[in-house]
C-alpha positions in Angstrom: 1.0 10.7 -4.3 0.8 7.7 -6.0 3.9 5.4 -6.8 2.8 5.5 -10.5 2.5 9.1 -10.6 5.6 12.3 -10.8 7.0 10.8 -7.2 8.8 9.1 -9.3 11.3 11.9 -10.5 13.2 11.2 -6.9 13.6 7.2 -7.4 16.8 5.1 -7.5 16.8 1.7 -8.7 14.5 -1.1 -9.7 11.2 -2.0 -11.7 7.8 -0.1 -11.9 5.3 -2.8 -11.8 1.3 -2.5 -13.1 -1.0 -4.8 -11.9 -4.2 -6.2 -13.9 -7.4 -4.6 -12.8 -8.8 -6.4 -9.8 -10.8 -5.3 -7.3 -8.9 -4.1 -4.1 -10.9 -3.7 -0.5 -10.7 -1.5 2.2 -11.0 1.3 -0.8 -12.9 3.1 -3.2 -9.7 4.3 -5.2 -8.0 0.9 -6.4 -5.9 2.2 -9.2 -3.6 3.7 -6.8 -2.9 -0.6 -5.9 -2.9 -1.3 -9.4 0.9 0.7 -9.9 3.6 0.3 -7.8 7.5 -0.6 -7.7 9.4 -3.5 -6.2 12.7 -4.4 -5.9 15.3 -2.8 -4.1 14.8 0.9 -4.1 15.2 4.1 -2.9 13.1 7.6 -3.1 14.7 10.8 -2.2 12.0 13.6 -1.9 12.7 16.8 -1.5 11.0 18.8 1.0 11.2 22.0 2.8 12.1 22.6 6.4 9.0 21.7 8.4 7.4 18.7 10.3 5.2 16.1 8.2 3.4 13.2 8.8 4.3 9.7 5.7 1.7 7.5 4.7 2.8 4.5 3.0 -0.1 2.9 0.4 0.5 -0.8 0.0 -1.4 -3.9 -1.6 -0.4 -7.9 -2.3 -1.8 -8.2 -5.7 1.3 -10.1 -7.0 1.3 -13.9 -5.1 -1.8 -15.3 -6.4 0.5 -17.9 -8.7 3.2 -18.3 -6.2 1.0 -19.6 -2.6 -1.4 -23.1 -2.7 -4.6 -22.8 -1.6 -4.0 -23.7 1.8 -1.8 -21.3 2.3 -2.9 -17.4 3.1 0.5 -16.2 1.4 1.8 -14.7 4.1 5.9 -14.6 4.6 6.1 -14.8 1.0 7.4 -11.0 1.0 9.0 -9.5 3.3 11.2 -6.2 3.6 12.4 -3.6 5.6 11.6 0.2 5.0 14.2 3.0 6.2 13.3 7.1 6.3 16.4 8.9 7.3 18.7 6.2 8.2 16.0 5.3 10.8 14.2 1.7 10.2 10.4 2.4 10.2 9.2 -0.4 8.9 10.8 -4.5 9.9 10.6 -7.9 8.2 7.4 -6.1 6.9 4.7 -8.5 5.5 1.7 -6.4 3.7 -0.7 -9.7 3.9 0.0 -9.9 7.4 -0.3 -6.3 7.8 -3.6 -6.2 5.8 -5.1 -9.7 7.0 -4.9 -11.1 3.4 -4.3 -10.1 -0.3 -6.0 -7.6 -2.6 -6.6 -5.8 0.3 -5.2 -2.3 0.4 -3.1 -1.5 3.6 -1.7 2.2 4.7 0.9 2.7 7.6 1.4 6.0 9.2 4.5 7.8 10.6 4.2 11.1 12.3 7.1 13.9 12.6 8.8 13.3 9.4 11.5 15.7 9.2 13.7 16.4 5.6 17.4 15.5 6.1 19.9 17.7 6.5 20.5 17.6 3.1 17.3 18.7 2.5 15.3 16.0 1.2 13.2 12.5 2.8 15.5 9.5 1.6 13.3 6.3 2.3 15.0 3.0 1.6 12.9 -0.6 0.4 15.6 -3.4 1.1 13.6 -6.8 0.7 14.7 -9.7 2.8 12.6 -12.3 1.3 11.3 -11.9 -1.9 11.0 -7.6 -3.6 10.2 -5.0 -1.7 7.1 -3.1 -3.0 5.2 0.3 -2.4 1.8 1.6 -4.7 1.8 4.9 -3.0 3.9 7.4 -0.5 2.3 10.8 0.6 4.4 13.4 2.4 2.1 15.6 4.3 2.9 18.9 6.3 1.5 18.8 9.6 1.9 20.9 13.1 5.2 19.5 15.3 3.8 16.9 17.2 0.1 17.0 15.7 -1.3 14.6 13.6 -3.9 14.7 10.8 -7.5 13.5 11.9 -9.7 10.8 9.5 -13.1 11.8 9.2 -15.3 9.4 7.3 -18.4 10.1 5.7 -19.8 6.6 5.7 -21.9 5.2 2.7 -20.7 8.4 0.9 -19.0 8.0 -3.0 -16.9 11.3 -2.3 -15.2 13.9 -0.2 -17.1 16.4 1.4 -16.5 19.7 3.5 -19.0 21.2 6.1 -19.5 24.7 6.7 -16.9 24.9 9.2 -14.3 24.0 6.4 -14.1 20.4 7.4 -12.8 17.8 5.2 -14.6 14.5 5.6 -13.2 11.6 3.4 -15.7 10.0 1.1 -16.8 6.5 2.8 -12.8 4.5 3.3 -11.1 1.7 5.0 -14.2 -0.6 5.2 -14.8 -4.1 4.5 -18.0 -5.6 4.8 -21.5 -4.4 4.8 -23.7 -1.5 2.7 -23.5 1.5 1.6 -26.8 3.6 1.8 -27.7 7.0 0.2 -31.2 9.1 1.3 -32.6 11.0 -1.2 -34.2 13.0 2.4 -32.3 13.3 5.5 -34.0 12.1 8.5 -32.2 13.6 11.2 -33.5 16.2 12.8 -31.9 19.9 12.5 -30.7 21.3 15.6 -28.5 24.4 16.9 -26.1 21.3 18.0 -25.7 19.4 14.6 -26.1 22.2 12.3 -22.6 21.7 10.9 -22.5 18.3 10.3 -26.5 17.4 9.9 -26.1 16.8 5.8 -23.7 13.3 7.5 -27.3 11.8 8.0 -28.1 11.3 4.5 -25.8 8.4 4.1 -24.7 5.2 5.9 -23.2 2.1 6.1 -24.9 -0.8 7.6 -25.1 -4.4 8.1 -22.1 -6.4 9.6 -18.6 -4.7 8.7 -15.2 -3.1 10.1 -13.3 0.0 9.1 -9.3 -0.3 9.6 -7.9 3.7 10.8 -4.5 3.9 9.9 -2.8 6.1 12.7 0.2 6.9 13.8 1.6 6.0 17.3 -0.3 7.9 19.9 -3.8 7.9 22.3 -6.9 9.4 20.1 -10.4 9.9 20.8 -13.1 8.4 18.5 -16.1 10.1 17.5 -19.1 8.2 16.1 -22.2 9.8 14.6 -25.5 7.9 14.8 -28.7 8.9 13.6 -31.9 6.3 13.0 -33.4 7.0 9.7 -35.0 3.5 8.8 -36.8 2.2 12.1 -39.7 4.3 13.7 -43.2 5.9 12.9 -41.5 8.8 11.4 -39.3 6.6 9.0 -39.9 4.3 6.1 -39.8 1.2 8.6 -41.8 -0.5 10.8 -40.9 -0.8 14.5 -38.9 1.4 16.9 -37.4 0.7 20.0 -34.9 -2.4 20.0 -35.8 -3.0 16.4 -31.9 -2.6 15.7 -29.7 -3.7 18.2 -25.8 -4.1 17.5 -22.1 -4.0 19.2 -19.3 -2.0 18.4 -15.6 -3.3 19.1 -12.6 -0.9 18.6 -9.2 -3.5 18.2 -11.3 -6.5 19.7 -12.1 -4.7 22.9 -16.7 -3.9 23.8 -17.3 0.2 23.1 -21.1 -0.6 22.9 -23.5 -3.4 23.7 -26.7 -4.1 22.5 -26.6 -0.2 21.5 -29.6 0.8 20.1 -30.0 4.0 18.6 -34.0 5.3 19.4 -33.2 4.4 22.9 -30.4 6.3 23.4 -31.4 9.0 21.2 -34.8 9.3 22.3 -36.4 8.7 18.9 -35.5 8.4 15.7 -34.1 10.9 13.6 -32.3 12.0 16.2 -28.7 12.3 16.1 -26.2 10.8 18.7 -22.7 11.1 19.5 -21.0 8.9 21.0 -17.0 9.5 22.1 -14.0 7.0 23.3 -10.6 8.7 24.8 -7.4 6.8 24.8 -7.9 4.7 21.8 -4.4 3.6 20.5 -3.6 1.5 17.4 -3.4 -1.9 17.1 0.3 -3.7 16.3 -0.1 -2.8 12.5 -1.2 0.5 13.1 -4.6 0.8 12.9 -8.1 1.4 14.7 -10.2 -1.4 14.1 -13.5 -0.7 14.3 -16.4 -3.9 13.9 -19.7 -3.2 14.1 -21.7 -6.5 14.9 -25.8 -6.7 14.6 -28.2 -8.6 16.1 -31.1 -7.4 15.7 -32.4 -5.8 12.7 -29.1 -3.7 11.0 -26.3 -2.1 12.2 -25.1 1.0 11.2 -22.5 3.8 11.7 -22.4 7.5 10.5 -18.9 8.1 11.1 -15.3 7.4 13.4 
């Protein structure tokens, strides 16, 4: 729920702000960065008894006339965020966070509990500068569980597979291309039958996605599938003719990975899963995807 939108029945105090239209990475929905509040603030939100799991949608839009041009603008703003008497977020600095401005930025808490009085009170109190939010979401969740992120990469929009799986349209990258097939060259099989529609898109090229997690250990999925390189696709070559690394949070998942090999031809898809993957200090799963050879590319995380 955007900070624009009816959250903001349960506010207390200070300014709703709207940005001018600029483009916002790391996102394909940049209106929700274009609305927010700042100030000192509080929202009280009213939920019933049950575990949740908060995201918190920020983006620095506002410091382009206040910072030089040497300067990256970080420590301009910085503020504390409180859910429940409990300090979640400290001397919090969204360009830090996001590794620059106009780049959107999403922190995740898991079990988020209502008050006894019934209701989520989260507190903004700036310490330099106003505290800001564009968007909070309140989500019901399992005790203990969290939600997962699937990502259909190079994809304009959400999508759910015929095991009633919701895969997010193409999110949280920066860098690189997006790709659409009007055929799908991966090859149907009893053991991708779900999910084999994933193939007709990519994204490819040098890029990273940023996962906003909560605290905790997760596994990471990714989906590979060669539909460019081979006899049986619309380019030349085959094996080695794309070669790339993948880093999760700066640490080697794959080397010199390349997708025919491992696959055993192209058109052929490929999973490839990492246990024990925990977020970085801001919260995320960093993914980079670095070619040298020919293109990289990635299905999904």
């Amino acid at each position: 729920m955007g900070a624009g939108s009816l959250l903001h029945r349960w506010f207390l105090a200070r300014r709703r702000v709207v940005g001018q239209p600029q483009r916002i990475f790391r996102t394909l929905d940049p209106d929700i960065y274009h609305h927010g509040r700042q100030g000192t603030f509080r929202y009280d939100i009213p939920l019933a008894p049950g575990a949740y799991e908060l995201h918190l949608h920020f983006a620095e839009t506002g410091l382009a006339d206040f910072i030089s041009a040497e300067s990256s603008g970080e420590g301009q703003r910085l503020f504390r965020v409180i859910a429940n008497g409990k300090r979640i977020l400290d001397i919090f600095d969204v360009v830090a966070d996001a590794a620059g401005a106009n780049i959107s930025d999403e922190r995740v808490f898991r079990d988020i509990a209502p008050d006894k009085d019934g209701s989520l009170h989260l507190n903004f109190v700036p310490v330099r500068g106003s505290a800001i939010v564009n968007g909070i979401e309140v989500l019901p969740v399992a005790r203990g569980n969290v939600r997962p992120i699937r990502i259909r990469a190079g994809w304009p929009s959400s999508w759910r597979n015929s095991a009633g799986q919701e895969w997010r349209a193409d999110s949280y990258f920066l860098g690189g291309n997006a790709l659409v097939r009007t055929t799908n060259p991966a090859q149907l099989s009893s053991s991708n039958s779900l999910d084999v529609a994933l193939y007709t898109s990519e994204r490819w090229g040098h890029f990273s996605y940023a996962l906003p997690v909560a605290e905790g250990s997760y596994r990471v999925t990714l989906k590979f599938c060669e539909g460019h390189y081979g006899p049986g696709n619309t380019g030349v070559g085959g094996l080695s003719s794309r070669l790339f690394d993948v880093y999760c949070n700066g640490v080697a998942l794959l080397r010199d990975f390349d997708i025919v090999k491992q696959a055993g031809g192209e058109g052929r898809p490929l999973d490839r899963s990492f246990s024990g993957i925990r977020p970085n200090a801001q919260g995320k799963i960093i993914l980079t995807f670095r070619s040298h050879q020919g293109n990289g590319l990635r299905e999904r995380d």
